[in-house]
Structure formats: C-alpha cells, structure tokens
N, C-alpha and C positions, 0 to 999 in steps of 0.2 A: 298458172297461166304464164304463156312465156312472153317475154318483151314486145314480140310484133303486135299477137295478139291484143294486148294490152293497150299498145297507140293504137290499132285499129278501131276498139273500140271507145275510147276516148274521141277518136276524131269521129265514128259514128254519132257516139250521142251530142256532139256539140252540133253538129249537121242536123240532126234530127230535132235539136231545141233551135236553130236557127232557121227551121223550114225546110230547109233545104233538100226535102224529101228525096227526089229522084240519086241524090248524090250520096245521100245515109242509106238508101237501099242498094246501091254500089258496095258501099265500104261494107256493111253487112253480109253482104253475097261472097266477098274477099274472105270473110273471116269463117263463112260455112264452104267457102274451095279449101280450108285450110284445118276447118274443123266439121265434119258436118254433121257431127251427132251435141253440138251446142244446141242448148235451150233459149240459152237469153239473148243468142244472134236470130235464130228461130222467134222468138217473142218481139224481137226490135224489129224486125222484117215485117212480124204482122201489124204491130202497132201504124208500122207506116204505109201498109194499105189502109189502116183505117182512116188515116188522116188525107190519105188522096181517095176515099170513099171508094174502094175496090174489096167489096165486102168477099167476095167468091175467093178471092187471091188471101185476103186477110183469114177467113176461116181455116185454108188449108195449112197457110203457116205456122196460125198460135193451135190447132191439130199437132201439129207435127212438133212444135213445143211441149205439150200435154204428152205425146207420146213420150219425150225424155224426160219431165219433169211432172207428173202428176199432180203434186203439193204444191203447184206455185199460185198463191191466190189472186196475183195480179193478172196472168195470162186467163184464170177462167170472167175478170172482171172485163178485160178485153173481148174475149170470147162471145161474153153476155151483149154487151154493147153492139157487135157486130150482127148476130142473130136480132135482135131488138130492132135494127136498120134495115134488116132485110123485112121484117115483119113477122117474123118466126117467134113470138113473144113466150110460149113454153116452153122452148128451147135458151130465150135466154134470160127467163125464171129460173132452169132447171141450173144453166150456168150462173150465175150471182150467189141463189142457193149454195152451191160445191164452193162456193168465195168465202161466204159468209161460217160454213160449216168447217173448213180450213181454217178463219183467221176470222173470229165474229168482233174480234175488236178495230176493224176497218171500217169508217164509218162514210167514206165514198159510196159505200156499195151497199147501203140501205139506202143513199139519197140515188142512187141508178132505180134501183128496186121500186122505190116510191114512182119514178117518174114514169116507170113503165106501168105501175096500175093506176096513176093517174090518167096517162093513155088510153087504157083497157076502161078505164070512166071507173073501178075502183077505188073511193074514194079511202072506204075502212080501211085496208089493206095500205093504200099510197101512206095514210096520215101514221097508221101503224107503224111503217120504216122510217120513216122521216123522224117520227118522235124516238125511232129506236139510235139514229142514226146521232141526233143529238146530245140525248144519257153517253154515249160511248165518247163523243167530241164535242163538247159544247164550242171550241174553237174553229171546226170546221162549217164555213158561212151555208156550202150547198144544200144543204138542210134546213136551215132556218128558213131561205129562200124558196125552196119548194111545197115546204108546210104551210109558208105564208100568201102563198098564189092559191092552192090551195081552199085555205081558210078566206081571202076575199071571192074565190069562185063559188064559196058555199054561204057568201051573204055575213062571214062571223070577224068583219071586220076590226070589230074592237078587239079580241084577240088575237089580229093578226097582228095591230098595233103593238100590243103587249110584246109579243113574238122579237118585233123585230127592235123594240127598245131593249130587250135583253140581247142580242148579237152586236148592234153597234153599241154596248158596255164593254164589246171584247175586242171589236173592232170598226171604230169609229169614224175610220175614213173609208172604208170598204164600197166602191163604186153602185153596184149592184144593191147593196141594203139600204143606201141612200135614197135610192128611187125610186128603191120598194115601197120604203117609209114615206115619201112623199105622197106614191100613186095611193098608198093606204091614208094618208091625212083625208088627201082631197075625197074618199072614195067615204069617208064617216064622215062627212055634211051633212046637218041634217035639211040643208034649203035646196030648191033649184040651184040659185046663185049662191056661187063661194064667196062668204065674208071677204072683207079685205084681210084680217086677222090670218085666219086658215089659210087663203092666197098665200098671203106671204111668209107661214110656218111650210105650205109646202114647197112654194119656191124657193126658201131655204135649204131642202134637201136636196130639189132636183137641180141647185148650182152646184151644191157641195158633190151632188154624183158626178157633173159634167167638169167641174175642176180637177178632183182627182183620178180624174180620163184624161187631162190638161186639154180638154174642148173647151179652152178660153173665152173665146167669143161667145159659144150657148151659158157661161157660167155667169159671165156679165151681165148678159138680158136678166136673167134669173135672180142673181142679186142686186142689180136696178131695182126690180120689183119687189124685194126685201125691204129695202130704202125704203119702200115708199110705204111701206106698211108697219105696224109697231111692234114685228120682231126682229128689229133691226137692232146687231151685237157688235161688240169689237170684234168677236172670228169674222163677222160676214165683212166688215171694213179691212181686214187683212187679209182675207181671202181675194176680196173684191181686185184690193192695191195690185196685188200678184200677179193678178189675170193681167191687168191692165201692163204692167213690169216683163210682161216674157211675152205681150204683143210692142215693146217699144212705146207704149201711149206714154211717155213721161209728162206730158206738164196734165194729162187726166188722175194719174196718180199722185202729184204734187197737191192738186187739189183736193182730192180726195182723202189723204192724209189730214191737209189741213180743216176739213170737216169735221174729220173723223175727232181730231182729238177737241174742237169744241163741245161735240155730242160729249167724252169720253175724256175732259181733261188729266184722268188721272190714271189712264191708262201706261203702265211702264211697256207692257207691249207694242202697244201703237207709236210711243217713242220709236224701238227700238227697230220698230219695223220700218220709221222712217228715215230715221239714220241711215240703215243699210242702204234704202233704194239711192237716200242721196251718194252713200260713199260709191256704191256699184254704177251711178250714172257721172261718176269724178266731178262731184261738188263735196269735197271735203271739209271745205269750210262750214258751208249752209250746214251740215251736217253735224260741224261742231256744236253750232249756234246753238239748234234744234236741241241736242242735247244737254246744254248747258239749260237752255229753259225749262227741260224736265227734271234737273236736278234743281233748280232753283224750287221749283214748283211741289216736287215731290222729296223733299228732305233727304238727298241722295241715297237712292236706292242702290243696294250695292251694282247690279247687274245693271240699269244706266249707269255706274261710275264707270265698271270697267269697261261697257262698251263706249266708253267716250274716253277713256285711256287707249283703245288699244285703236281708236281709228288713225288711218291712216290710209291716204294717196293710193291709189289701185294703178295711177302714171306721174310720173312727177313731169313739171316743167322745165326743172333750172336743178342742178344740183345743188346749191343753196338751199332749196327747199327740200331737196331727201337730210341736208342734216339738221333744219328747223324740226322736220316730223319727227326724226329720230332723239333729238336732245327731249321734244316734248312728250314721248314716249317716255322716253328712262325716267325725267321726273313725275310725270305723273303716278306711272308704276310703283316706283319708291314712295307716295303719298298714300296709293292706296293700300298700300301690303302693311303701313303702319298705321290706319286707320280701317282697319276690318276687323273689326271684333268677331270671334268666334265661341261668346261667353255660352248664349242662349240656346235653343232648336232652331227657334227662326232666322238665327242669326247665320247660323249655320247651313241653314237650307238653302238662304237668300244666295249664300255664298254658292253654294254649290250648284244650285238654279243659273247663276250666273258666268261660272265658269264651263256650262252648259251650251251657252249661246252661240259660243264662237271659239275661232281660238288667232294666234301672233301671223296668219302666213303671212300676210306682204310685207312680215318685217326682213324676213330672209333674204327678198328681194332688193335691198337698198344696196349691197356690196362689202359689208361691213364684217368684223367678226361681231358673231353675235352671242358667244360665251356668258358673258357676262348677265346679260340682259334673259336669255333663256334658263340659267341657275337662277337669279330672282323670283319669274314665274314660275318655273317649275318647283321650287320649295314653296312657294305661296298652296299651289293648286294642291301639293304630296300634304301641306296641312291642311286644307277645307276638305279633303277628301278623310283625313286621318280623324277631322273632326266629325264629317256624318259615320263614316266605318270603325269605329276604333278597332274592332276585334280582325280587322283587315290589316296590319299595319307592321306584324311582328316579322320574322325570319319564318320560316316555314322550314320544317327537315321533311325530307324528300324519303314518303315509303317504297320502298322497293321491288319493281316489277320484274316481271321478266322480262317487260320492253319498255325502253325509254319513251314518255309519253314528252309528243311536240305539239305547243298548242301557236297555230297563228292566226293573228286579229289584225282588225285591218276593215275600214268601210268601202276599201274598194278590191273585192274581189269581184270583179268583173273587169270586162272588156275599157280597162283604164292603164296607166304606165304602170302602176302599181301593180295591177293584177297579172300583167302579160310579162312583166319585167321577173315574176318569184313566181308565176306555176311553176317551174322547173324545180324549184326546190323540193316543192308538194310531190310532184311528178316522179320525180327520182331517187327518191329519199329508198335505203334501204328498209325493206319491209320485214328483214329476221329481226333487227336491232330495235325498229322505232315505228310507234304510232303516231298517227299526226291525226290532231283533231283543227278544225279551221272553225273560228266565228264569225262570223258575217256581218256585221254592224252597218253596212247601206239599204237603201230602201232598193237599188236597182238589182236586177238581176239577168243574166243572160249567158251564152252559151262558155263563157271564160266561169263562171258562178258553176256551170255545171259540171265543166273538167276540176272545180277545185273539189267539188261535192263529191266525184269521182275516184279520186285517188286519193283519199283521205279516210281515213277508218272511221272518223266520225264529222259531221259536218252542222253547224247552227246555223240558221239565218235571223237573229233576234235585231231588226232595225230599231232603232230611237228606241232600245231598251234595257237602259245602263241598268238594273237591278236584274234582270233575268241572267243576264249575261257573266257576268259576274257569280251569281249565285251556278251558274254550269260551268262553271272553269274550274271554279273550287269543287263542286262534287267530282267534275273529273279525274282533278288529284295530277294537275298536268307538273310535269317535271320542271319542262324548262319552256317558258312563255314569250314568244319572238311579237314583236309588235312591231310592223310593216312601214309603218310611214307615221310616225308619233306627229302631231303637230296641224294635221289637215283635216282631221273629226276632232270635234269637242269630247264625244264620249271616248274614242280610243286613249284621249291624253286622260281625261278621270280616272278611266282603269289603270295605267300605268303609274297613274301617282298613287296605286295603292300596291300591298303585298299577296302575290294571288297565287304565285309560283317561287320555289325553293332560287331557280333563276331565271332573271329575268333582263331581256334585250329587246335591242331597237336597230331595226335594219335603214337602209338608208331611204327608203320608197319617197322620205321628205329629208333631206341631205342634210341636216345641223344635226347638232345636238340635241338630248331633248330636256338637260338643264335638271333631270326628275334625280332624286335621292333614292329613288325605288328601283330604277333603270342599270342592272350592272356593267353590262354590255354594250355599245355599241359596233353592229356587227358591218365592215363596209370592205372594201375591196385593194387590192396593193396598186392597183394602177391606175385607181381613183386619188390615192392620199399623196399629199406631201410627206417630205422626208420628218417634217415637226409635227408632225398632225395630231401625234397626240395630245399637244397643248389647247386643240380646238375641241376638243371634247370632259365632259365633265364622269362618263362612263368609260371605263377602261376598252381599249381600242382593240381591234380583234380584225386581221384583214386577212381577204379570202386568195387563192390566186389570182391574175390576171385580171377579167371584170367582176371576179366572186358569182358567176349566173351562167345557172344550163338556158341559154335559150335558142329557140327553133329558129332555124333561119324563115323571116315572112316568105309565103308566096306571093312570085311579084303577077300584076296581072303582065298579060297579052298586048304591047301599045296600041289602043284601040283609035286614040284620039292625038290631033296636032294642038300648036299653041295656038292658031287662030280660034281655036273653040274654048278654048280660058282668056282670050282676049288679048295674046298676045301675037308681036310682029314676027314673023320667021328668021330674019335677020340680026334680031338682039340676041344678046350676049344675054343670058338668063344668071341672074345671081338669086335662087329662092332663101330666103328666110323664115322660115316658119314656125318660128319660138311663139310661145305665147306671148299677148304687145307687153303684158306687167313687166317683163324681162330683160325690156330694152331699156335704158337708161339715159338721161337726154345729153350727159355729156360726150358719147359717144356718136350721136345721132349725125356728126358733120362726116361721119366716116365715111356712110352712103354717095354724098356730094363730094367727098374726095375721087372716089372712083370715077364717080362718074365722068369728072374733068379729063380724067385720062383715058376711059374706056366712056365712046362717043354715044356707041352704042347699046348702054349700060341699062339693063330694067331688071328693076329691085322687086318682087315677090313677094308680100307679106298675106298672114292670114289673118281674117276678121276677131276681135274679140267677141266673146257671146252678146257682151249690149254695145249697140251701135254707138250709144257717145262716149265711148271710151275707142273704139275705133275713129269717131274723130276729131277726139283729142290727138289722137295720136300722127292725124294726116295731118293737122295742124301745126304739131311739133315738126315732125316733117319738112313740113311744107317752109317753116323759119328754117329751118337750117339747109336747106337748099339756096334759098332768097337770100341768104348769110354769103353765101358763092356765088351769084348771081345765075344760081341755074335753076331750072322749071322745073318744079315737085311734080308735074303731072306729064312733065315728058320722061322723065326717068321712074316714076313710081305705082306702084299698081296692088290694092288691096282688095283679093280676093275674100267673096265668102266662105263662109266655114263650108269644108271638103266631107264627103264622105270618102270611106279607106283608100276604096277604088281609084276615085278620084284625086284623093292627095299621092295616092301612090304613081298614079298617070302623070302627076305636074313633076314629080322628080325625075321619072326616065326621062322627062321636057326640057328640063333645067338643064346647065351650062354646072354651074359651080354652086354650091350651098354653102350660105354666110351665117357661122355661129354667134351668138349672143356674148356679152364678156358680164362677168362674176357670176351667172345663171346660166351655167351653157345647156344644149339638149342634152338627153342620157338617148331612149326610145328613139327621139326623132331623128338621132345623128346615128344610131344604129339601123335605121329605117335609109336613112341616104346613104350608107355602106354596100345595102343589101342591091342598091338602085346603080352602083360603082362612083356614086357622084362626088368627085373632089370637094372635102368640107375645109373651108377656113374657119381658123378657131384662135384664142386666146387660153392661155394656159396661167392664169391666174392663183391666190393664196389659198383659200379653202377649198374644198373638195367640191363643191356643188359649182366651182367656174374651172374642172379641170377633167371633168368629166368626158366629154368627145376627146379632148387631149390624150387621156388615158385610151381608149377605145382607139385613138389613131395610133399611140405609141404600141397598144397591143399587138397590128396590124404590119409594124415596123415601115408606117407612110406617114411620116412625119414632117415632111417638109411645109407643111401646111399649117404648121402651128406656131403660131405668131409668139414673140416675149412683148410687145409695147402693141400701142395702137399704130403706128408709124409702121412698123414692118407687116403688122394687120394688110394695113391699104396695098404695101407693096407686092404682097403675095396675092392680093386679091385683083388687083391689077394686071400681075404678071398671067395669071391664069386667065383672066379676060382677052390680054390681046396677044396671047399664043394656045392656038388652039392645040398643036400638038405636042404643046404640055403639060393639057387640060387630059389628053387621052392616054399620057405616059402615067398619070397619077391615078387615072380609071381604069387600064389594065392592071396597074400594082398593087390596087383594090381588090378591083375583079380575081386577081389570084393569089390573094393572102385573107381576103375574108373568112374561108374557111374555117378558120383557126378561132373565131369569135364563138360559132353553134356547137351547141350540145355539146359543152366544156363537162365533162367528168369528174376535173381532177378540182372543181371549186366544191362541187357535190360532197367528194371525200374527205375537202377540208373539214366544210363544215359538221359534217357528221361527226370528225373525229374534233371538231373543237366543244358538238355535243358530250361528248363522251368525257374528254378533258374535264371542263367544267365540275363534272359530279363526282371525279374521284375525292 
C-alpha cells in the first residue's frame, strides 16, 4: 500500500469512528478513484451505509467487497446485519452462516445469529448461539446479554441470575449487565411488593449501570435509595461521593464522606477517596488532617502513608508555601522509603496496592529541579515492584528477529497531548525494519486510539490491568520498550520499575526524569534541552532533531464566530493564556497587572480548570494581585469555560497575542497558536519542561518573543499590546516559517537509527 493510500485510510477510519459518516464516505470514495478493485475501501463504504441505515446502498457495496474478497468474515457479518434490517432473515442466516463457516471462532456472530431467531420467536435455535457464542468468548458481554433477555422472557429467571453473575466476574463495571442484573433481581420477587432489601440490591445495579454511563444525577437517586436500605457498601459511598464530585456538589460530598466513614471507620478506601476530593477541591490541609486521623486510627497503612506523603497543593498561594509543601514532601518520602518493610506477601502487596493509587505529578509543577526527589521514588517503587515480580527484574538478552520489535505504553493513547503529540512515531515508523506493538493502559478510547490500533502491527487495550499487560509485553518478546509519559498513570510507572525489554526508555509525554533504575533512556528532543541537561536526568539522554516529532499541522476551522460570542470587547487587546491554572505560579501572577498598567486595554484569557474551586481559587489569587496595583481583576480578567477544539481553536484566530506559562510552559498548545500565526510570549527557563514553546519558537527562527527574566516578559508583552503592526510582523514570520515544524522526517530517522544503535 503506498503512502497516500495509507493516510487516506487512517483518516477514513478515524472519521468513521468519529461519526463522521458523510465525510468517511468521501475519503473512502478518494481511495476507490484511486484504487477500485480495494476490498476493504469497498467494506468501509458499506459499513457506513449501515450506520446512516441505507441498507440498498450498503448491500451493493459489501457485494461488491465479496466480489474481491470472498473469505473475509467480517463483510459477510455486515452483509448479514443488513439483509436482517431489511427483513430478508434467510438471506441473512445464509450470511452469518458463510461468517461462522469462514471463522467459527468469532463469537459476535453467534450473538447476531441469536438475535435474529429470537426475532423469528426461535427460542432453541437463539439460546443455541448465544451459548455457542459464549464457549468461544466468555469475555464477549453480547452473549451473555442476549441469553439473558432471553431466559427472563422465558420465565427462568434464576438462571438468568446465574448468567449474569458469571459475566460481571469478568466485567464488573460493564453498563448494560448492570441493569440487566438489576431488572433480573427485581424480576425474581417473590411478592407483589419489592422488599426494601431487594429495592435496594437492585438499585445498587441500576446506579452502578447509570454511573458508568456518567448519568450522574439518575446514579444518585439510585444510590439514595441504596442508603436507605441494608445493602448499603463502601463501593456504593464512593461511588455515590463521585457522582456528587463531577456534578460540583462539594459540601454534599464533604458530608457524605463524613458519614460514610462513621458507617465504615476502617475503611483505608474511604480515607483515600476523601483525601483526594479534598486535595482536588484545594483544601490541602483538611486533607492532611483527614489523613493523619486515618493513620492514627488505622496503624499506618502503607497506601494512606503515601497518599498523605505525596499530597500536595493542585494551586499554591504564596511561594512560601510551594517550598513548605516541597521540604514536607522530601521528608516524608525519606521516612517512608525507611519504614516500608518489604519482609512478608502482604507487606509487599500493601506496597504495591499503594504505589497503585497515584503517582508525584503536581510535583513537577513547583519549578524546582526535581532529580533528586524522583531517583528516591523511583528506586522505592523499582523495589516493591522487584519485590512482587522478582523473576521480572533481571537484563534480558534480546532473541533475534528479522524485525526489531517496538513496544509503546502509555494510558493516553487517545485524543490527549500525549497521544496527538507521538502518533507520528507509530505513523511513520519504517515497516522493513520494525514492528510496533502499542499497549493501551486508559480506560478512554476514541478516534486517535484507533489511528494508533491502525498503524501498529499489534495493538492492546488492557485498562486498570497491571498483570495482563505485562504478562503480553513479555510473550511478545519486544526489543526495545518506549514508555510515553512515565509519571501520569500509576500503572505505566509499575511497569517501568520492572525488567520487561532488553531496552528500555522514557519519552518525554510527562517532561522530568523518571528517577527508575530500570529506565535506560531517556528519549527528548535538541531544541527542547539545555546545553547541561544531561545533569537533569538519571537515564542517559538521547535527543532527536529539532522538536524530535513527525506531526500533522491541525486543521484550523473557518472563523465562524466574533469575540462578543466568548464575551469579549472588540476593542481589547486579547492576551489568551490557556495553560492548565496548576501551571501558573503565584509569584508570577503580578505580571498580568503589570501589563495591564500599560496596555489600557489589556484582557487576559484564561481557561477553566475541570473543578470549579480550584478555578476560584485561582480568580482569587488573581484578583490580589491586581488589588496589589490598584487595578480591577474583573476589568482586565476573564475565565472562560472549558472549550471544545473547535472552540478553543476559534478563541486563537480571536486573540491578539498568547501569554506562556514560566517553568511549565505549553508543548501542544503553543504548537496549536503557531498553527493560528499568533505571536507567543514565553520564558526560556532551566529544565526542559519551561523551555519548551522557547524551543518550538527557536525552531521557527521567531525569537524575539522569548523573554531571559520576568522584566523583559512584561516588556515584550507590552510592546506587542500597543503596536499592532508588530503584532502582524511576528504573525506573518510565523505564518511563513511554520512550515518547517510538520511532518519533520528527519526526527523519524533519528530515532529509528538510535533504535538500531542501542542493539548493536
């Protein structure tokens, strides 16, 4: 398949998993102008009549599939489906059949099969596939679910019971078996009226189905009614807190916690689930408290110890207090790493259960180098890890393939900075030399998930499942193990603290070090690092050309919309900043109210954090350090909510000038105002994670924009405010040196040949 092809159908199928029908059937119809005797452009064309219900249109394409491809048992499952819809049910018996007789170990197409002689009022014949459907995949839920409708439409509800306690064995939070299991409780009553007992086992299900829907509000009702009845758990009190946490109800969950753990005083869970909500709504202290009465209470359990080690401030006030949190950091860390015994199983479990939980990110955030502090942790975690795996822990010699196998991990392969930032790697990896298998350790998935699944010879999706995962890295026998962003999943730092691959690195997706004794690599880019940078790393330094990334320049939309529809004046000088708020720093915060004094017309652009009291915290901090100048935080300041793409991307062609973060600068979002031509002010800071846009402007050779102090900061950003045709000289020199940022090749061939390197 040659290159075009290849992106056409990549941006097919992410279109096609995005909904996007009418536009996937474009880009399909592109790739049969250019190929027309393809099967599987012919097969994606049909699927996507199926999905706009144009069954006549859909038959004749996966036909016309069949005609090139005969043996493919997916297009005769499609086939079946279609004929089925129109009501032609022998027809697409006859199709499922030629699926099933192709490929009898696909267990979709016994639960198709079932459904359509359930239709026909078949009951033998439905139950027949269904049970066939499940021998072949007991992991596949569609079966269990249709056996079990089923079996309550035939009166045999205590086995449908049974049924569906062995599927949520395999998948417990599963939406659909949830409320199955429920409508099955209520449905084996033996009274008119449901006990309160049975009520409340089955509104235990039917929250737990409407939670992991995130139908918050119907999850609540449901678990109210749990409360009130006596199968009320710790899951259903942390379930409950949740709901209430991602609708903003905090003092409902404050309470609620505090119930829960009178019900449940020795819950280390319900601690730790309280902790969080506090730290996530910036009561760090409360948070402390909370925790220290769990340890008082519970004879310090390891995983309360280090979640009460590792809290810390998600916005600080005063810089004062970032190096209060940070010295109580370092010592506690140092107490715990000499007080964790690793003698017993359980001791060991504890450990490892707890290094589980969480992991250090908002320590990155303070400004600090954090060398030190991440080699402590990290040889803590390479030993609880070395002490549940030991046969995980040695060198590994590398058997020799004909193709270098590349495995990349990572919980954010999807549509995250992470994931949009290294498809290109996946993407363009030569395919004589090297195989790339990808693991997927997030629970989300979407249409960036399916370009990785795409160009990858082999692809996992195992969430919240540190023992699968592991156990497939090692059968695959991968060469050299890149690990994307160490530091922001608990499980991807477990695996890297053990031995899985001959070699093994860490890209920069989370910009430090990752401190691990297991980690040989750290792989990051020439126009990212200082000239010492090798001192900031504990992994041997490896840098790529330029930004070290093939990526795609965004497409930007059409300006559909003005600033009066984001709420702003048509006359102000737009300064957006649009860092995440952790990023901002409070000694910096008078910077804003310097401009402002000089630029009259000055409005500042921030975006929402995800929980609102940490957004106002943040207008607060604000808000003093304008009042510090005697100038009005709410004439100069303006905190949007969180953007969809479109949206955020609309507020930058809007903007005037985009104001970077200092010691956490954007990577994504200052390549996102590149693509928009918007003049970025920035600081160029000690470690790599505050010199980042620096780098990206220095690539660009538009440099004027990057500050050495905070002093020439204000000046530059001042001067861009009240000279507008200085603001256009630096967005033309944008506008025609961006180029040189997309579809970089020669970082591509770095890195290949520093794979190759490595193994000799």
């Amino acid at each position: 398949m040659n290159h075009l092809l290849k992106q056409l159908y990549g941006e097919a199928l992410a279109l096609y998993q995005a909904g996007y029908f009418p536009e996937a059937a474009t880009t399909y119809q592109q790739i049969l102008e250019i190929e027309p005797t393809d099967a599987e452009a012919w097969w994606g064309l049909g699927k996507i009549y199926c999905c706009q219900a144009d069954w006549q249109q859909a038959l004749t394409a996966l036909n016309q599939a069949l005609n090139l491809n005969p043996n493919h048992t997916m297009i005769y499952v499609d086939l079946g489906w279609a004929w089925q819809q129109l009501g032609d049910f022998s027809q697409g018996i006859l199709a499922y059949q030629t699926a099933i007789a192709l490929n009898p170990d696909h267990s979709q197409v016994y639960c198709q099969l079932g459904d359509l002689y359930l239709e026909l009022g078949d009951y033998q014949s439905a139950e027949q596939y269904y049970r066939q459907g499940i021998l072949i995949d007991p992991n596949d839920i569609s079966n269990y679910l249709g056996l079990g409708n089923l079996l309550i439409a035939q009166n045999e509800v205590a086995a449908a019971l049974t049924l569906y306690q062995t599927a949520l064995e395999g998948q417990p939070h599963h939406p659909d078996l949830l409320y199955q299991y429920g409508l099955a409780i209520a449905a084996n009553s033996t009274s008119d009226l449901l006990s309160l007992s049975v009520m409340g086992k089955a509104a235990f299900y039917f929250g737990s189905a409407a939670y992991y829907q995130q139908d918050y509000q119907t999850a609540i009702d449901y678990y109210q009614t749990v409360l009130n009845s006596t199968n009320k758990t710790v899951e259903v009190y942390l379930n409950l807190a949740d709901c209430y946490q991602q609708l903003d109800q905090f003092s409902e969950v404050i309470d609620l916690y505090q119930t829960a753990l009178e019900d449940y005083p020795d819950s280390v869970d319900l601690y730790l689930g309280f902790i969080l909500l506090l730290q996530n709504i910036g009561k760090t202290e409360a948070a402390i408290q909370i925790a220290e009465q769990g340890l008082q209470r519970l004879s310090n359990p390891i995983r309360l110890k280090l979640a009460h080690q590792r809290l810390l401030p998600i916005l600080y006030h005063t810089e004062t207090e970032i190096k209060y949190y940070r010295q109580r950091f370092q010592n506690l860390l140092e107490n715990l790493i000499q007080n964790c015994p690793l003698e017993t199983t359980e001791q060991q479990q504890q450990a490892l259960q707890a290094i589980a939980d969480n992991t250090n990110f908002y320590l990155q955030y303070q400004g600090y180098n954090d060398l030190t502090l991440q080699q402590q942790y990290g040889e803590f975690v390479s030993k609880v890890m070395a002490a549940n795996y030991p046969e995980y822990t040695q060198k590994i010699t590398r058997r020799k393939t004909d193709k270098i196998k590349i495995g990349y991990i990572s919980a954010f392969l999807q549509w995250h900075t992470v994931g949009i930032v290294f498809l290109g790697w996946i993407k363009q990896h030569n395919s004589d030399l090297f195989e790339i298998y990808c693991y997927h350790l997030g629970q989300d998935t979407d249409e960036i998930t399916d370009l990785f699944h795409y160009y990858s010879n082999q692809f996992y999706h195992n969430p919240n499942d540190l023992e699968s995962t592991l156990q497939q890295i090692i059968a695959d026998k991968i060469d050299i193990l890149v690990f994307l962003d160490i530091g922001m999943s608990p499980q991807t730092t477990q695996l890297a603290g053990l031995r899985l691959a001959p070699i093994q690195c860490a890209a920069w997706g989370h910009p430090v070090t990752t401190g691990l004794p297991t980690i040989d690599y750290f792989i990051s880019a020439e126009y990212l690092e200082p000239i010492d940078s090798k001192d900031h790393y504990t992994e041997q330094l490896t840098t790529l050309p330029n930004l070290g990334i093939f990526y795609q320049k965004p497409t930007l939309p059409i300006l559909l919309k003005n600033r009066s529809e984001f709420g702003l004046q048509e006359n102000s000088i737009i300064y957006l900043s649009s860092q995440s708020l952790f990023k901002y720093l409070p000694q910096y915060d008078q910077i804003f109210g310097a401009i402002a004094q000089q630029v009259e017309n000055a409005k500042f652009i921030f975006l929402s954090h995800w929980n609102s009291e940490i957004t106002q915290q943040f207008k607060h901090r604000l808000n003093r350090a304008f009042s510090q100048l005697e100038l009005d935080f709410k004439n100069h300041c303006v905190i949007l909510p969180r953007l969809s793409k479109p949206d955020y991307l609309q507020l930058h062609l809007l903007a005037d000038i985009a104001l970077d973060t200092f010691q956490f600068t954007g990577f994504l979002t200052s390549l996102d105002a590149i693509a928009c031509n918007l003049p970025i002010v920035t600081h160029e800071g000690e470690f790599m994670r505050s010199r980042q846009t620096a780098g990206i402007l220095k690539r660009i050779n538009v440099t004027a924009t990057i500050a050495k102090n905070p002093s020439e900061y204000i000046k530059i950003a001042v001067k861009l405010g009240l000279d507008s045709n200085l603001r256009k000289s630096i967005s033309d020199k944008i506008k025609t040196h961006q180029s040189i940022l997309y579809q970089d090749n020669q970082c591509i061939q770095s890195l290949e040949q520093f794979y190759l390197s490595t193994l000799e």
